[in-house]
MITOR-628489 format. One record per residue: x, y, z of N, C-alpha, C in turn; residue in three letters; residue number from 1. Coordinates in steps of 0.02 Angstrom, whole numbers, plus 50000, padded with zeros to 5 digits. Atoms other than C-alpha are relative to their C-alpha. Layout:
<lumlums>
LUMLUM  n_xx  n_yy  n_zz  ca_xx  ca_yy  ca_zz  c_xx  c_yy  c_zz  r  k
LUMLUM  X  Y  Z  X  Y  Z  X  Y  Z  ALA  NUM
...
</lumlums>
This chain:
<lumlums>
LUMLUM  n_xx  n_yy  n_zz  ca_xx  ca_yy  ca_zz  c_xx  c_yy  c_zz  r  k
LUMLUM  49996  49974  49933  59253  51795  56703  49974  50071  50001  UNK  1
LUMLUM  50040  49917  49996  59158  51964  56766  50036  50021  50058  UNK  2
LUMLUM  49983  49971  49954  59219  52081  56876  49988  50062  50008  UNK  3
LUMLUM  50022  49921  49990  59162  52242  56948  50052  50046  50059  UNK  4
LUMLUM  49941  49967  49974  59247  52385  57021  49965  50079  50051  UNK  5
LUMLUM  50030  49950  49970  59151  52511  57145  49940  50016  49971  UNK  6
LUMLUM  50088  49989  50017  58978  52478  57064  50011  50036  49946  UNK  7
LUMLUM  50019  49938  50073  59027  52597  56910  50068  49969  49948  UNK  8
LUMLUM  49975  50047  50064  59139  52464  56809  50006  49924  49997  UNK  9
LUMLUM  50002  50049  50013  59093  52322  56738  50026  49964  49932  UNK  10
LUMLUM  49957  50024  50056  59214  52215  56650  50004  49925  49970  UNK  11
LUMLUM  50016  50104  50009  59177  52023  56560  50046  49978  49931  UNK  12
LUMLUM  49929  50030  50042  59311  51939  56458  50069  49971  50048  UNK  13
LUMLUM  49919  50007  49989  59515  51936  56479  50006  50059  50065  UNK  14
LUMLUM  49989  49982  49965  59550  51980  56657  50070  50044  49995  UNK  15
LUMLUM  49958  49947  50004  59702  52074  56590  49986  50060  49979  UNK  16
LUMLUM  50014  49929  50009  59606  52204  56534  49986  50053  50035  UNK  17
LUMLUM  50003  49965  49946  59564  52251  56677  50056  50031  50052  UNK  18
LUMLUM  49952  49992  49969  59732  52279  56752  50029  50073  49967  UNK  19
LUMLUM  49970  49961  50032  59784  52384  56597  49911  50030  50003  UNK  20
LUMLUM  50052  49954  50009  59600  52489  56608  50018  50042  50049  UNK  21
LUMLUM  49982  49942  49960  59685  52611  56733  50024  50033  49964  UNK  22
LUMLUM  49992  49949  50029  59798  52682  56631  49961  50076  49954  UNK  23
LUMLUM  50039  49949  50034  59651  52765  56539  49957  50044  50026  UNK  24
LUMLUM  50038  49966  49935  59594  52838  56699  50056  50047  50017  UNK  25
LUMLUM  49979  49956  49980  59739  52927  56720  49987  50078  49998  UNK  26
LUMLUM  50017  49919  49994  59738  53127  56765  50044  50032  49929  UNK  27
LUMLUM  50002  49956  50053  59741  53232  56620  50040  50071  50004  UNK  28
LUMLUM  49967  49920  49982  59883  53361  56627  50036  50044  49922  UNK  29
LUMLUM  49996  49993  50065  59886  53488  56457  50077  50017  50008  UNK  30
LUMLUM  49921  49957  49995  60049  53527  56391  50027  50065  49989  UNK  31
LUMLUM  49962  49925  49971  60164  53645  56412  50077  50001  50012  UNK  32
LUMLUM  49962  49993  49972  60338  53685  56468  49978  49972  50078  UNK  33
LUMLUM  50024  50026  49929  60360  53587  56627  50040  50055  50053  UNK  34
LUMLUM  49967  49945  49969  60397  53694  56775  49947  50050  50001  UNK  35
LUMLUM  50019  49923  50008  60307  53840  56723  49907  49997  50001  UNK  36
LUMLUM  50053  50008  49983  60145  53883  56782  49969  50043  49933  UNK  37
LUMLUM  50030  49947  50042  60017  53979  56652  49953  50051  50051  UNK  38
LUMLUM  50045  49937  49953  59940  54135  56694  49914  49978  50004  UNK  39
LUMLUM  50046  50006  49989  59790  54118  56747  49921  50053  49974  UNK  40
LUMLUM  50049  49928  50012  59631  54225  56678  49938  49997  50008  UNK  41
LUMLUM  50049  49980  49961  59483  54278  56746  49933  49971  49972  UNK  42
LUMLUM  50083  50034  50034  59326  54191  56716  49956  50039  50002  UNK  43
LUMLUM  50056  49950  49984  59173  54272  56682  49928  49965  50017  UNK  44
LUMLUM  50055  50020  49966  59015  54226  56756  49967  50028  49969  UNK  45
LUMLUM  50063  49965  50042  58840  54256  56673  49949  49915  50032  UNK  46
LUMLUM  50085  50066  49971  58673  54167  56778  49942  50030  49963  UNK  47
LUMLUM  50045  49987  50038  58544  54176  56661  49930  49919  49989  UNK  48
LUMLUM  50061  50059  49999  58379  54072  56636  49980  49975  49935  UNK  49
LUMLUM  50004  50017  50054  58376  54006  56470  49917  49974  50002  UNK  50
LUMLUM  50075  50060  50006  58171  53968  56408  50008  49998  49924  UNK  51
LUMLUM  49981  50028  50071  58176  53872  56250  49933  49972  49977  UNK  52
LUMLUM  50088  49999  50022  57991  53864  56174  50023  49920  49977  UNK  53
LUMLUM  50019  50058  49995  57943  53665  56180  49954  50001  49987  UNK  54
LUMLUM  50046  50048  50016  57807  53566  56117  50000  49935  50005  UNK  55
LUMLUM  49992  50090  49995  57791  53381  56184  49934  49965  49972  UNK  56
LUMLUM  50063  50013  50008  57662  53261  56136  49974  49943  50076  UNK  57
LUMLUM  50031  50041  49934  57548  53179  56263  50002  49934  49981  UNK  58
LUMLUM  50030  50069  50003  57501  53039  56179  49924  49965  49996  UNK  59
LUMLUM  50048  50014  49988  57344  52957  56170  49962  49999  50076  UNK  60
LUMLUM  50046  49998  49941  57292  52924  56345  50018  50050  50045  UNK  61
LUMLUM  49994  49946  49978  57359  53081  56401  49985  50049  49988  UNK  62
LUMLUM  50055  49944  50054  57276  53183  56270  49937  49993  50025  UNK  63
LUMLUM  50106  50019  49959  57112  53097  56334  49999  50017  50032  UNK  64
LUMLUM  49994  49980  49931  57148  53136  56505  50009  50055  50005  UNK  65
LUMLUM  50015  49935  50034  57194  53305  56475  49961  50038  49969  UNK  66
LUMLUM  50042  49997  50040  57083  53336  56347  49925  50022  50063  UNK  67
LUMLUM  50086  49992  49922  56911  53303  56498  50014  50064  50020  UNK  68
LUMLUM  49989  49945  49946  56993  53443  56580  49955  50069  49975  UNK  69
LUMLUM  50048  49932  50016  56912  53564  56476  49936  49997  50005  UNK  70
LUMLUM  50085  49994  49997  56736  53517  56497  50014  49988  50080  UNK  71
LUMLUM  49997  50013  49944  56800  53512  56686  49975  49925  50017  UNK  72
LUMLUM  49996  50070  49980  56803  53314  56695  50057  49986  50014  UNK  73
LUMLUM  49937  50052  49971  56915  53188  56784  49997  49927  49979  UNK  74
LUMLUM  50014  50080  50012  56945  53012  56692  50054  49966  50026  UNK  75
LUMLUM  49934  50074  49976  57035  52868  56748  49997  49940  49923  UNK  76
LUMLUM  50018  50048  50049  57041  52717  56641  49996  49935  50045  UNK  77
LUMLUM  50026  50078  49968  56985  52540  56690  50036  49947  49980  UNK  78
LUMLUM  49991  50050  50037  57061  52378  56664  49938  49941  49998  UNK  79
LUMLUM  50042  50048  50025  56955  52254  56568  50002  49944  50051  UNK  80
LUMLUM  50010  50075  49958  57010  52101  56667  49999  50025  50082  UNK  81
LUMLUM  50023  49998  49925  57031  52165  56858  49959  50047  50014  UNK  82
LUMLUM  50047  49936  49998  56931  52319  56836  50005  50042  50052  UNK  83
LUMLUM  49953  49970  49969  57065  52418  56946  49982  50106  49951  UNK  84
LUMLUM  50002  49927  50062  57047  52604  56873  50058  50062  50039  UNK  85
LUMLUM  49940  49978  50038  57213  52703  56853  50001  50089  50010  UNK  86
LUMLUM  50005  49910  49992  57228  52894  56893  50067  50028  50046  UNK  87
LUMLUM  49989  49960  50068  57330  52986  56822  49993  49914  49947  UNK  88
LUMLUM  49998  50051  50042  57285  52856  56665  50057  49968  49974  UNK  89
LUMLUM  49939  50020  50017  57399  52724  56621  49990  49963  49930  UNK  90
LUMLUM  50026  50044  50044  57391  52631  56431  50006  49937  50009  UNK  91
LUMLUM  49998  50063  50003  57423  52469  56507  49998  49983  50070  UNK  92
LUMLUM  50002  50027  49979  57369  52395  56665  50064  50002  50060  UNK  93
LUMLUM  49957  49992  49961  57489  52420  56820  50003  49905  50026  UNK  94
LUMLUM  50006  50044  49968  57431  52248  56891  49986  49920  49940  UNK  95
LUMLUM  49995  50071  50047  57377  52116  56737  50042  50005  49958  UNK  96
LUMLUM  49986  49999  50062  57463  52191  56607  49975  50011  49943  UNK  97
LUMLUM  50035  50003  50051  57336  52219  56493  49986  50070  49969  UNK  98
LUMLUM  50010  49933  50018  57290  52377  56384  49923  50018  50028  UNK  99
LUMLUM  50063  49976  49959  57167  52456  56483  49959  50085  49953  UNK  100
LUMLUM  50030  49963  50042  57057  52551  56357  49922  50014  50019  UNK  101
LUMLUM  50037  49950  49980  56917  52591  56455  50005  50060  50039  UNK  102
LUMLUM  49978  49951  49967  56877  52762  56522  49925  49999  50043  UNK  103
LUMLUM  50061  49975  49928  56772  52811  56677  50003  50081  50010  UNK  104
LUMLUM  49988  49934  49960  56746  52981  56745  49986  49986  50064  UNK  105
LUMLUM  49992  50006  49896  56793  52994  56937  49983  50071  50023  UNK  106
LUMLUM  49975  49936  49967  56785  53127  57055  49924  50063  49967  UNK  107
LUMLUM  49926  49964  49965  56794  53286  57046  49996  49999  50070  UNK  108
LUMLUM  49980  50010  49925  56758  53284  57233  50051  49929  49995  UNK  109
LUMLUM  49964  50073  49981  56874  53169  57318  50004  50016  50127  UNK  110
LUMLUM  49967  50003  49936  56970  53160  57490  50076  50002  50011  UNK  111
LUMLUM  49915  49987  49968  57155  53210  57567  50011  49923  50007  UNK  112
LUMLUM  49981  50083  49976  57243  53042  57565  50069  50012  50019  UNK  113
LUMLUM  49941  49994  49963  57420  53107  57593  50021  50088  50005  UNK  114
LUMLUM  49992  49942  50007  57443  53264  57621  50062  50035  50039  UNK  115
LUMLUM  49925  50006  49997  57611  53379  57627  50007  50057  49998  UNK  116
LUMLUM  50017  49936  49991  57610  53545  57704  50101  50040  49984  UNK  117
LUMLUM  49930  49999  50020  57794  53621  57621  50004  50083  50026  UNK  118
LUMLUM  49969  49909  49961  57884  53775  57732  50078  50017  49959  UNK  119
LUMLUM  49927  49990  50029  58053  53768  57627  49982  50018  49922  UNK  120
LUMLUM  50030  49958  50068  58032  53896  57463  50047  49957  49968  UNK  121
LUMLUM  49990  50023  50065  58050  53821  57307  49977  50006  49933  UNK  122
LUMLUM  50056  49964  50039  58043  53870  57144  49931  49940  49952  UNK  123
LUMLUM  50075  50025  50024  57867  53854  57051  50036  49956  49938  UNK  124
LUMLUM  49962  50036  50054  57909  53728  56912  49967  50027  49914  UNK  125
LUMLUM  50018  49952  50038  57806  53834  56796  50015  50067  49985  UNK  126
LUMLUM  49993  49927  49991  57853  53997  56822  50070  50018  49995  UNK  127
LUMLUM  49923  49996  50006  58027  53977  56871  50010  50034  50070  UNK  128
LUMLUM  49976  49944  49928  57992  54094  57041  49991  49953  50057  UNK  129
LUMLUM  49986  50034  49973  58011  54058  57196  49930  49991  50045  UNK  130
LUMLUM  50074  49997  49979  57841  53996  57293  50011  50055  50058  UNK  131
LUMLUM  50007  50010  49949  57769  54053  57425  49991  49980  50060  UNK  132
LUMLUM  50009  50079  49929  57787  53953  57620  49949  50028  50039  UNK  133
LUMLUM  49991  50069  49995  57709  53870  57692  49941  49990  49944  UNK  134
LUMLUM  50055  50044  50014  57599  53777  57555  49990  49951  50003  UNK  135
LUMLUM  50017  50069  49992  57523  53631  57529  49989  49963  49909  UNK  136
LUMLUM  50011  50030  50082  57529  53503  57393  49957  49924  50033  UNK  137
LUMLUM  50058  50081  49985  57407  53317  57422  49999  49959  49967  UNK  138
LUMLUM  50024  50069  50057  57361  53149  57332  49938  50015  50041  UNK  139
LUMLUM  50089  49988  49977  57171  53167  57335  49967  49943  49963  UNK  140
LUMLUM  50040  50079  50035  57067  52995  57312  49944  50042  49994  UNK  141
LUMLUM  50089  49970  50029  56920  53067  57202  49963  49943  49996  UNK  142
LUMLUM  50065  50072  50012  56758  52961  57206  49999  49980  49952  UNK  143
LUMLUM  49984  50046  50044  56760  52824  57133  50058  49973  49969  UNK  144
LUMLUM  49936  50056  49996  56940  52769  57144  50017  49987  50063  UNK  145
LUMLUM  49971  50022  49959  57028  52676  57272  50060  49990  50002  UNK  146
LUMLUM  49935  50032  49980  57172  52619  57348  50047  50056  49986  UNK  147
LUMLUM  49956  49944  50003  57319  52708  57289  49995  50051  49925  UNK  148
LUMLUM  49991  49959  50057  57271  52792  57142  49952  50056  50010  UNK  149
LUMLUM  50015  49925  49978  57261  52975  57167  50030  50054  49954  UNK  150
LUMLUM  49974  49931  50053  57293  53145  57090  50022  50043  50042  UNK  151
LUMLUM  49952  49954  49969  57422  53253  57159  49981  50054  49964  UNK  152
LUMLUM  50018  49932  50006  57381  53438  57162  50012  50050  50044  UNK  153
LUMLUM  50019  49959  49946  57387  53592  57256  49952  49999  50030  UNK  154
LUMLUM  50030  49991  49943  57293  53618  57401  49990  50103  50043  UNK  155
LUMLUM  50013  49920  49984  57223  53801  57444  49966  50016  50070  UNK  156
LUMLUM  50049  49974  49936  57150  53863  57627  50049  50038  50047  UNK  157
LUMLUM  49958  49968  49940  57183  53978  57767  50016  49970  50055  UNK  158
LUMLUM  49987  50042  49916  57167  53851  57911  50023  49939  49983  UNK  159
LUMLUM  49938  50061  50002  57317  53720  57901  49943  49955  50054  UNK  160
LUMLUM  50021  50095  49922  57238  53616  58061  49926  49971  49968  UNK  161
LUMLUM  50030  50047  50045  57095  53563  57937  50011  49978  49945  UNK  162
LUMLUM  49967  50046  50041  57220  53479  57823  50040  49931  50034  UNK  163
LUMLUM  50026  50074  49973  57179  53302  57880  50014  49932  49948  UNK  164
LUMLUM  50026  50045  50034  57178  53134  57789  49916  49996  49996  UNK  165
LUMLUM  50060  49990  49989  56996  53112  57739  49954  50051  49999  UNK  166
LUMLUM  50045  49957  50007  56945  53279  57725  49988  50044  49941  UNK  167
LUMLUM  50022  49987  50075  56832  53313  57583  50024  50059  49959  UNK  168
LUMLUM  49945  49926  50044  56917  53435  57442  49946  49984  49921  UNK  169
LUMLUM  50026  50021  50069  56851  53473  57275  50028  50052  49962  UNK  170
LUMLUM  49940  49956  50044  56947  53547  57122  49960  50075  49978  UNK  171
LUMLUM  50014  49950  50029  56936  53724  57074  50024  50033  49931  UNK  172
LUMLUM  49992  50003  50055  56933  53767  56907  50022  50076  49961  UNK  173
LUMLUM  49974  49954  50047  57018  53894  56772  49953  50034  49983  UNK  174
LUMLUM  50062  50009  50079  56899  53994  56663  50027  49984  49936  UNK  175
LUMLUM  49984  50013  50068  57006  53982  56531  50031  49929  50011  UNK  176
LUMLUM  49964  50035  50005  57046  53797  56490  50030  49967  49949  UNK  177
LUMLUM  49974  50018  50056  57165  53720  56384  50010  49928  49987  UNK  178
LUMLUM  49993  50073  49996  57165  53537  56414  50083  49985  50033  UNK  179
LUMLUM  49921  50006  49966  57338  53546  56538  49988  49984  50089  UNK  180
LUMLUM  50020  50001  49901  57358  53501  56735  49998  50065  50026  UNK  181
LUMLUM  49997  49908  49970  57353  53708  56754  49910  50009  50001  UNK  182
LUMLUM  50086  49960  50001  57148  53702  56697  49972  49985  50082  UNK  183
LUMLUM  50053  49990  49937  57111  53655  56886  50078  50052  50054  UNK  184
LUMLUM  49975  49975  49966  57192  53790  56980  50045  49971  50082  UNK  185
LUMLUM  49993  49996  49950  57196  53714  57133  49953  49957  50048  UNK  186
LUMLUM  50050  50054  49976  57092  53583  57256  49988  50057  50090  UNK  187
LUMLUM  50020  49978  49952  56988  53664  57406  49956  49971  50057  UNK  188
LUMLUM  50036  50048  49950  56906  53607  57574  49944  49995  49982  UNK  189
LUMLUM  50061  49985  49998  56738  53570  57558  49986  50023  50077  UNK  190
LUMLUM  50020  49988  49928  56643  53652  57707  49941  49974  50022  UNK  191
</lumlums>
């Protein structure tokens, strides 16, 4: 027999266990003399930003993809059997399943496909500060992909009312690049 209990316990066996699984829920009170309250003492507070030097690995098809960035390219990858192509790259096929080990270069022009003009500050996820409002962030279909596969990026201009679906953008680039989503600064209108 199974039985669940507010979506956050699930119990399968001897339905008596479940009767006796409260007790181990009970509230937690330390000891002490009963009666008597303890003094209470002052907590101290300290907000601090802990950065803890990381190194992740990409991986193969994220290294590749990354990697283009420094000769300022954009790849997708292809699948062999529907020949669907994948951006940001995936190693396997969203739709057959299959390891999709070709690569294409797309883009870099593309087009605004959703675009997402943000007035509520938040911080930069790099930096740690807090942005500046209102910007803009997009999914931009670069030539030569379709449908829904797009590359989310910032979005840079002074005139908001030509941030449109459809209207042509093309990435602006670092000088210095390192093979990271930071080597394109930023995606701009074409005029």
């Amino acid at each position: 027999m199974t039985a669940f209990s507010s979506g956050k316990l699930k119990v399968e066996g001897e339905m008596g266990l479940l009767t006796k699984a409260t007790k181990f829920f009970k509230k937690y009170t330390p000891p002490g003399p009963a009666g008597k309250e303890e003094e209470k003492e002052e907590l101290l507070r300290l907000s601090q930003v802990l950065s803890i030097p990381q190194c992740f690995a990409t991986g193969p098809v994220m290294g590749k993809f990354l990697k283009a960035f420094k000769e300022k390219k954009i790849l997708a990858n292809k699948c062999p059997t529907c020949g669907r192509l994948q951006l940001p790259p995936r190693e396997v096929c969203a739709e057959c399943k299959v390891r999709a080990d070709q690569w294409v270069e797309v883009g870099p022009e593309g087009v605004i496909a959703t675009p997402d003009i943000t007035y509520y500050a938040s911080p930069d996820p790099l930096t740690g500060e807090s942005r500046e409002t209102p910007y803009i962030s997009a999914h931009f279909l670069l030539d030569g992909c379709k449908g829904h596969e797009t590359l989310w990026h910032e979005l840079v201009t002074d005139d908001f009312s030509k941030v449109k679906r459809g209207v042509r953008v093309r990435p602006v680039w670092n000088e210095k690049r390192i093979g990271a989503i930071t080597d394109i600064k930023h995606f701009e209108i074409v005029e």
